[in-house]
Backbone as JSON, one array per atom type, in Angstrom:
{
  "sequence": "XXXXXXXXXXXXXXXXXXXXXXXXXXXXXXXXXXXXXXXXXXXXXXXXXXXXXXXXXXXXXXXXXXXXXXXXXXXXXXXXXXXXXXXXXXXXXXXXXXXXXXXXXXXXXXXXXXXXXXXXXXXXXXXXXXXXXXXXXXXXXXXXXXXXXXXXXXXXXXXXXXX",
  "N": [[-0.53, 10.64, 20.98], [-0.32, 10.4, 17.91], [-2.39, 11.72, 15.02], [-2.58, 10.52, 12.45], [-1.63, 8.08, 13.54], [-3.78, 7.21, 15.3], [-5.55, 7.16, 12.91], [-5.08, 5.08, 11.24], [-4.74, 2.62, 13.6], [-7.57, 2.49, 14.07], [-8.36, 2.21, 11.49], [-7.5, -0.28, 11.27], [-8.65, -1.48, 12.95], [-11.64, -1.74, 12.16], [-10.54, -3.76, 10.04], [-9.37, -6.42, 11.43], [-9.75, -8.61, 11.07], [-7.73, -9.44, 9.29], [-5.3, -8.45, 9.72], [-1.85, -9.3, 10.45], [0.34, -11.38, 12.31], [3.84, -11.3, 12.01], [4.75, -14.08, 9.7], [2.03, -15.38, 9.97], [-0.62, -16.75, 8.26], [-3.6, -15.93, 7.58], [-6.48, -17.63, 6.23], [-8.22, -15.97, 3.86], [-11.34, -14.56, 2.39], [-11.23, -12.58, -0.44], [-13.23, -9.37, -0.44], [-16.23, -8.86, -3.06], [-15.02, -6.75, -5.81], [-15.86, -3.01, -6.17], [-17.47, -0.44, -8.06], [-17.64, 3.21, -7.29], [-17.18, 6.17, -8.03], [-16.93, 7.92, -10.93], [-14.7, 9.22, -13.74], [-14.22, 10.73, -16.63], [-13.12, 8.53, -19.03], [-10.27, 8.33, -21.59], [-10.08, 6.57, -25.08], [-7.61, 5.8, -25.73], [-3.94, 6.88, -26.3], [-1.71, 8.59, -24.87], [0.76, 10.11, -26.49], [3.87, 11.34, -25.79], [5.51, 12.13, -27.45], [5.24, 13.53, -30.23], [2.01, 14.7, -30.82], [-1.04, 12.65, -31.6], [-3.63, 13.69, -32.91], [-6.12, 11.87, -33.86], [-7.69, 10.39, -32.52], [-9.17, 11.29, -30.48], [-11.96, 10.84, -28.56], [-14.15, 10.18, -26.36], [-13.93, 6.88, -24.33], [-15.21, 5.93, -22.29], [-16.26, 6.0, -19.08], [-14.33, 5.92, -16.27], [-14.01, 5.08, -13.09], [-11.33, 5.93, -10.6], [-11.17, 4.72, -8.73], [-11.8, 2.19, -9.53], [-9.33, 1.43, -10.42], [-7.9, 1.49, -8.74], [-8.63, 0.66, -6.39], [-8.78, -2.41, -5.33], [-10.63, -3.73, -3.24], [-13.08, -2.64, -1.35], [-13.91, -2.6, 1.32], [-11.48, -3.73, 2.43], [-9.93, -1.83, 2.42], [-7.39, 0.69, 3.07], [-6.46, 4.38, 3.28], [-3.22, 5.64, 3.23], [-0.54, 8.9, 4.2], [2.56, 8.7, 3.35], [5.25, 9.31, 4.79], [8.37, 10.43, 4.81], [11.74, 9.64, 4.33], [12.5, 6.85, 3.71], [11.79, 4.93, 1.57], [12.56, 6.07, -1.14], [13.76, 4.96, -2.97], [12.21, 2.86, -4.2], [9.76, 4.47, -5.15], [8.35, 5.57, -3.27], [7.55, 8.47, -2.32], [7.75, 11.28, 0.27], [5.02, 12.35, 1.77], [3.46, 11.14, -0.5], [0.44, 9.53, -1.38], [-0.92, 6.24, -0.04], [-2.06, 3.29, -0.96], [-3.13, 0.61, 0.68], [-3.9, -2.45, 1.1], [-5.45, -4.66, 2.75], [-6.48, -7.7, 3.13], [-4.83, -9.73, 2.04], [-2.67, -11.99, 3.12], [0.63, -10.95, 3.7], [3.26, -11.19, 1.64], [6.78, -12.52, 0.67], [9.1, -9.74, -0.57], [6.79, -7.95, -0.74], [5.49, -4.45, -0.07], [5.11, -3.11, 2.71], [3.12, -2.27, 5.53], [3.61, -2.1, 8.35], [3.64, -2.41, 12.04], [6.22, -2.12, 14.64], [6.92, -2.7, 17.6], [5.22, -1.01, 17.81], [5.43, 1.22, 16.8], [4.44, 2.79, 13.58], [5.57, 1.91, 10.22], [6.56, 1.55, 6.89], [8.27, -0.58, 4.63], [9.49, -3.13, 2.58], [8.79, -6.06, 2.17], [10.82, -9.02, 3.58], [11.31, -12.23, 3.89], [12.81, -14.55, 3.28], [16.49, -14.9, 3.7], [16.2, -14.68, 6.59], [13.65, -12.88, 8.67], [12.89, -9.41, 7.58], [12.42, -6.29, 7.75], [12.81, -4.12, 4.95], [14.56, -0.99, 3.93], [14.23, 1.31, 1.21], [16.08, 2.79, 0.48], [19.41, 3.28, 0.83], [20.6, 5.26, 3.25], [18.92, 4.6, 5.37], [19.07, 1.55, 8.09], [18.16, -1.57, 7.98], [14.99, -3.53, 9.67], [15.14, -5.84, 12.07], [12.66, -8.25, 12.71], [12.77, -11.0, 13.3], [13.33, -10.94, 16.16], [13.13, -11.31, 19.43], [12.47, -10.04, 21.4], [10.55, -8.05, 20.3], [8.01, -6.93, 18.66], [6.23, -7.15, 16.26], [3.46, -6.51, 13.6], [1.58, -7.12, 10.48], [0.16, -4.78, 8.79], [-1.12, -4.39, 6.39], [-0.8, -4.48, 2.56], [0.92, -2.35, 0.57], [-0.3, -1.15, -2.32], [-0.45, 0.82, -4.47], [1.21, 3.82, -4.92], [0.32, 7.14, -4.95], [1.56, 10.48, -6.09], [2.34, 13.67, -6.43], [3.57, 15.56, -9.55]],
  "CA": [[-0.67, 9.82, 19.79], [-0.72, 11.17, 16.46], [-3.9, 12.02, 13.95], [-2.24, 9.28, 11.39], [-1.79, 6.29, 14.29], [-5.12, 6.93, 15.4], [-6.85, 6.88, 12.15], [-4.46, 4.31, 11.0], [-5.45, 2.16, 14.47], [-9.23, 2.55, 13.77], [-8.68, 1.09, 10.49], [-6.57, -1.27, 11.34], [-9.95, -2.33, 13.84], [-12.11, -2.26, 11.32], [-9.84, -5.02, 9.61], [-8.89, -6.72, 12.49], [-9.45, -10.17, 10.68], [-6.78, -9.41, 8.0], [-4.13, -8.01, 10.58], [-1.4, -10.83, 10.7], [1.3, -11.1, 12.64], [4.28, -12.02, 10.94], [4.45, -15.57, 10.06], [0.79, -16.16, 10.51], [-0.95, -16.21, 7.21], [-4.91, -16.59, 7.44], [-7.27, -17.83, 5.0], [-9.34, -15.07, 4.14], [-12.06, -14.66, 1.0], [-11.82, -11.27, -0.85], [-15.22, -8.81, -0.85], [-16.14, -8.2, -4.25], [-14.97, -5.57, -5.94], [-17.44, -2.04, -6.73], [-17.09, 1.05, -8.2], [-18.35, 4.06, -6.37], [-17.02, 7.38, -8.95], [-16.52, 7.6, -12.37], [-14.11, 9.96, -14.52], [-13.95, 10.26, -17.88], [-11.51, 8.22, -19.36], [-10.2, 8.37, -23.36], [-9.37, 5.27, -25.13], [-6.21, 6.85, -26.58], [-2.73, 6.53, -25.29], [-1.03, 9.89, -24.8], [2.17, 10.25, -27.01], [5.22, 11.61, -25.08], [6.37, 13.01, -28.25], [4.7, 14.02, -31.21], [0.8, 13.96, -30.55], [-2.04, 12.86, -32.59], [-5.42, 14.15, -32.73], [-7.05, 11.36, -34.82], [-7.86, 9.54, -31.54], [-9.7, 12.37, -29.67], [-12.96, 10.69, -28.42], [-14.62, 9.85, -25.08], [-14.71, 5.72, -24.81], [-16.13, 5.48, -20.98], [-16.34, 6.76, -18.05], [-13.23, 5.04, -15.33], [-13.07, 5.33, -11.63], [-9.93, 5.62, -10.31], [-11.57, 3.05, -7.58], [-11.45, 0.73, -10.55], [-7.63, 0.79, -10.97], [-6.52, 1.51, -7.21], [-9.31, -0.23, -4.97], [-10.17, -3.64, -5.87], [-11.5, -4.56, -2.24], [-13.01, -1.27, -0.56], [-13.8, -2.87, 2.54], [-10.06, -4.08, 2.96], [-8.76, -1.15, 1.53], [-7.85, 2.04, 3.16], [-5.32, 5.18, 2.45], [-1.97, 6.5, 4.39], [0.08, 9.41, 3.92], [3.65, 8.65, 3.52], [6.02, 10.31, 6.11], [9.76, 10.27, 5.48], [12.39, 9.0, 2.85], [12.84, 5.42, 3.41], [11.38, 4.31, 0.69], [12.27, 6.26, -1.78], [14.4, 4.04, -4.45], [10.92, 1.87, -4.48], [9.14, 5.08, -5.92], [7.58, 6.22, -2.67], [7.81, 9.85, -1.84], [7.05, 11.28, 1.05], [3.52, 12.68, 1.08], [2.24, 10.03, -1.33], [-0.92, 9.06, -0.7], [-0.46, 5.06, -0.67], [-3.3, 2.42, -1.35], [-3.26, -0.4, 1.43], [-4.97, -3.96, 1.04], [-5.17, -6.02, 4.03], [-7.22, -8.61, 2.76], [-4.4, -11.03, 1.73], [-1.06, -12.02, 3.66], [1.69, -10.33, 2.81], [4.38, -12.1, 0.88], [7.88, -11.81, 0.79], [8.93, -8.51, -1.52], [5.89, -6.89, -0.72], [6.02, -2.98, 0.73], [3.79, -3.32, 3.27], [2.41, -1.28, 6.45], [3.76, -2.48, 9.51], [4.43, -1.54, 13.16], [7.27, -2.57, 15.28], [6.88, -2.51, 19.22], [3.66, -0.03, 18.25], [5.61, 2.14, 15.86], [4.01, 2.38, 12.0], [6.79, 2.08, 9.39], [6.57, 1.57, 5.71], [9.29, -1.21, 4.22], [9.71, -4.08, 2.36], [9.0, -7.61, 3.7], [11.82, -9.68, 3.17], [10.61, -13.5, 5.07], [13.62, -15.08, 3.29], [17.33, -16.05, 4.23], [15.48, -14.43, 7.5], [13.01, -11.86, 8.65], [13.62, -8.31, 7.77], [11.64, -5.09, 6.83], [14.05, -3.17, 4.66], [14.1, 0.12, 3.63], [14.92, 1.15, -0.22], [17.21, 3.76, 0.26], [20.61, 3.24, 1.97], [20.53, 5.86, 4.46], [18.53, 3.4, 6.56], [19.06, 0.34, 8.37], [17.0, -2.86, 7.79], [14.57, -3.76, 11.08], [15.45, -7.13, 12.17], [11.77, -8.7, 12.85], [12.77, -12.04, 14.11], [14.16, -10.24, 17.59], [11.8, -11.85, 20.62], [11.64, -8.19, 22.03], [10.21, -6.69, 19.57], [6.52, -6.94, 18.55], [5.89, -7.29, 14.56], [1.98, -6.99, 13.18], [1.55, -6.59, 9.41], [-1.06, -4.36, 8.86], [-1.27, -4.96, 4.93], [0.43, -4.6, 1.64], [0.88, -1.04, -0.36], [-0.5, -1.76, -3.61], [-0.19, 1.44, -4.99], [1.51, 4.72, -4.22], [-0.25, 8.59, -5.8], [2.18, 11.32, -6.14], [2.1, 14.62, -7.3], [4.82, 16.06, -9.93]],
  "C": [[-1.08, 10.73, 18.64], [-1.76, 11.16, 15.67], [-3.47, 10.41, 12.75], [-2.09, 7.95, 12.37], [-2.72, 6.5, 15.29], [-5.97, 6.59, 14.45], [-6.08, 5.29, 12.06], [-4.73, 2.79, 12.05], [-6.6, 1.88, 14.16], [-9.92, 1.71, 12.74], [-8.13, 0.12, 10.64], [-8.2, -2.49, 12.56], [-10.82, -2.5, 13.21], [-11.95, -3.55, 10.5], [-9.35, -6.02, 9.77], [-8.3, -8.46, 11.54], [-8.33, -10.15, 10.04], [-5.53, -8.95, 8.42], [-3.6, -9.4, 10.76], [-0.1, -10.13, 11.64], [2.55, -12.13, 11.69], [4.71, -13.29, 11.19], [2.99, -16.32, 9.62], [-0.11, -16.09, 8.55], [-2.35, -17.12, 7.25], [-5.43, -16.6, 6.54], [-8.01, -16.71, 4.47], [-9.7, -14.88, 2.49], [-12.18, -13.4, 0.48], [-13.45, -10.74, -1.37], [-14.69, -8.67, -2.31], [-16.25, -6.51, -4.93], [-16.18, -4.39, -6.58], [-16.58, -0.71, -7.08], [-18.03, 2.74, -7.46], [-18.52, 5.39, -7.36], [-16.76, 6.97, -10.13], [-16.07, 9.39, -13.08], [-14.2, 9.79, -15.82], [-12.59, 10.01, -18.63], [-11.95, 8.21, -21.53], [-9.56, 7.45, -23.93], [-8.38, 5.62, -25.97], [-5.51, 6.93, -26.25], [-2.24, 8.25, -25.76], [0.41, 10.0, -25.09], [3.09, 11.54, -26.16], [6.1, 12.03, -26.1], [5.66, 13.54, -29.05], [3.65, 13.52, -31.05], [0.06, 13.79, -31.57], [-3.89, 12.63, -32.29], [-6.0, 13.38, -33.44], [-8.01, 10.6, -33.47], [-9.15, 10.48, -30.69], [-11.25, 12.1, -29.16], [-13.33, 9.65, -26.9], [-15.01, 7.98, -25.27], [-15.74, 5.04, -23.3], [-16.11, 6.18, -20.24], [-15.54, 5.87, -16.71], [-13.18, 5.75, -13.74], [-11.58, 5.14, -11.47], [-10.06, 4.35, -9.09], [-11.47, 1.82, -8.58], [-10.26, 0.19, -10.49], [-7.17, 0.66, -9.77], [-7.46, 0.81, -6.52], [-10.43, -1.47, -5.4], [-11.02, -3.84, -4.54], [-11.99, -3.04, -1.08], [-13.35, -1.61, 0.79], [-12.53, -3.33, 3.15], [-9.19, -3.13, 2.53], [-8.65, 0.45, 2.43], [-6.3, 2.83, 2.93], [-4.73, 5.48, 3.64], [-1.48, 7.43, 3.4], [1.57, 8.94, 4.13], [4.86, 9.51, 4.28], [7.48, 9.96, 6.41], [10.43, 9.83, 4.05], [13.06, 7.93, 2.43], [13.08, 4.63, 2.12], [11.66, 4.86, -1.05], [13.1, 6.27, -3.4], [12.82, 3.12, -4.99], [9.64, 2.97, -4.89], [8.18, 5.35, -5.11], [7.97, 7.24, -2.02], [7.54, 10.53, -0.38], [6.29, 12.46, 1.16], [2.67, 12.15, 0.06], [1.7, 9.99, -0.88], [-0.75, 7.45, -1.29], [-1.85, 4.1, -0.46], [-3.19, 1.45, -0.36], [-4.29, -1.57, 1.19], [-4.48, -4.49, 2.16], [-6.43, -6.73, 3.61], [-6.57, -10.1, 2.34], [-3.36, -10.73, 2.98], [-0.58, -11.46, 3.26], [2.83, -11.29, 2.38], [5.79, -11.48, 0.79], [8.16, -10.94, -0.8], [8.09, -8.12, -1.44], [6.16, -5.35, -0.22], [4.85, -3.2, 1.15], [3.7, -2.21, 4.41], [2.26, -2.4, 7.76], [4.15, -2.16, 10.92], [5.28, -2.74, 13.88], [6.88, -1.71, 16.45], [5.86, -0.92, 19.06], [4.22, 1.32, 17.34], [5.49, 1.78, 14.15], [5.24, 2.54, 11.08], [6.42, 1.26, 7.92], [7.62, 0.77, 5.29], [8.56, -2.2, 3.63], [10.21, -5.24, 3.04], [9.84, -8.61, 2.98], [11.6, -11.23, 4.75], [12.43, -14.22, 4.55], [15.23, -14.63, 3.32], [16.06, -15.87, 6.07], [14.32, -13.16, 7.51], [13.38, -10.67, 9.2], [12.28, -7.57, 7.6], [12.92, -4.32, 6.57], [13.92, -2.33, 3.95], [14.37, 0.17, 2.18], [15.03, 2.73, -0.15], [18.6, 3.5, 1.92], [20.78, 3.74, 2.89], [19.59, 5.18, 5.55], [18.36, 2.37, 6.74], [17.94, -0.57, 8.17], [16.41, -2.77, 9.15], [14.97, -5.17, 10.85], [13.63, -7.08, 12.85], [11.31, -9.93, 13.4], [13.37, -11.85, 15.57], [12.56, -10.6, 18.6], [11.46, -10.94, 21.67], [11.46, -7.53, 22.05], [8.63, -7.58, 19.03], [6.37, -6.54, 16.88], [4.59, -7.27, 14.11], [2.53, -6.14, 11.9], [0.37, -6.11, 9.13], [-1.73, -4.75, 7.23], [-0.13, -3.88, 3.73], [0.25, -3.52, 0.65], [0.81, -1.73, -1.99], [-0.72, -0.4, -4.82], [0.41, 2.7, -3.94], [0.87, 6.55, -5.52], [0.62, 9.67, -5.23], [2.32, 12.47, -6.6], [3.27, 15.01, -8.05], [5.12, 17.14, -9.71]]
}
């Protein structure tokens, strides 16, 4: 077993409540959110063409836990591993944000295994159930198949990339 579907496992036990299988969609009350770090952020938008220095002044101090982790007890990180995904703007080696705290909904990109293998797709519930990749070179999973094993672990809510 691999270093990523052991940790990946571990957290997935930690979260146990928020693990659905698909279909199942439990009630569950989000923790409130906290910030832990803080960066300094500049209240100033960064021109992409011609810049201007009138702006140039410190207005807070921003975690990046602010923008990427509203629920840190339902929230934990994967590395991305492969090139499924990568019309939907996930690379592989992103570092991707996970929430399992809600259901997942159809169009989500979520974090699911099939018969115990982890895979990265888009959940597609309607005409039927798929996970499908976003790039053509690979097939959809069929998910409604009765001998195959579906748990949604939760729903990629961001993806961090380097240029």
């Amino acid at each position: 077993m691999s270093n990523t579907t052991q940790t990946i496992k571990s957290m997935a036990t930690l979260t146990a409540p928020a693990v659905q299988r698909l279909g199942v969609h439990p009630g569950k009350t989000a923790p409130t959110p906290q910030s832990q770090t803080g960066v300094r952020l500049y209240d100033t938008g960064i021109a992409c063409g011609f810049p201007s220095p009138a702006q140039d002044y410190l207005e807070q101090r921003l975690s990046l836990d602010d923008i990427c982790i509203r629920f840190p007890e339902s929230t934990y990180l994967v590395r991305a591993d492969g090139h499924s995904m990568r019309d939907a703007g996930i690379l592989d080696g992103d570092l991707l944000v996970i929430e399992c705290c809600y259901p997942a909904r159809h169009g989500d990109i979520v974090i699911a295994t099939v018969d115990g293998a982890f895979t990265c797709k888009c959940l597609q519930l309607h005409p039927r159930p798929l996970l499908l990749p976003a790039n053509p070179a690979f097939a959809p999973i069929e998910v409604d198949n009765e001998d195959m094993e579906t748990v949604i672990f939760g729903v990629v809510r961001y993806a961090i990339h380097t240029l």
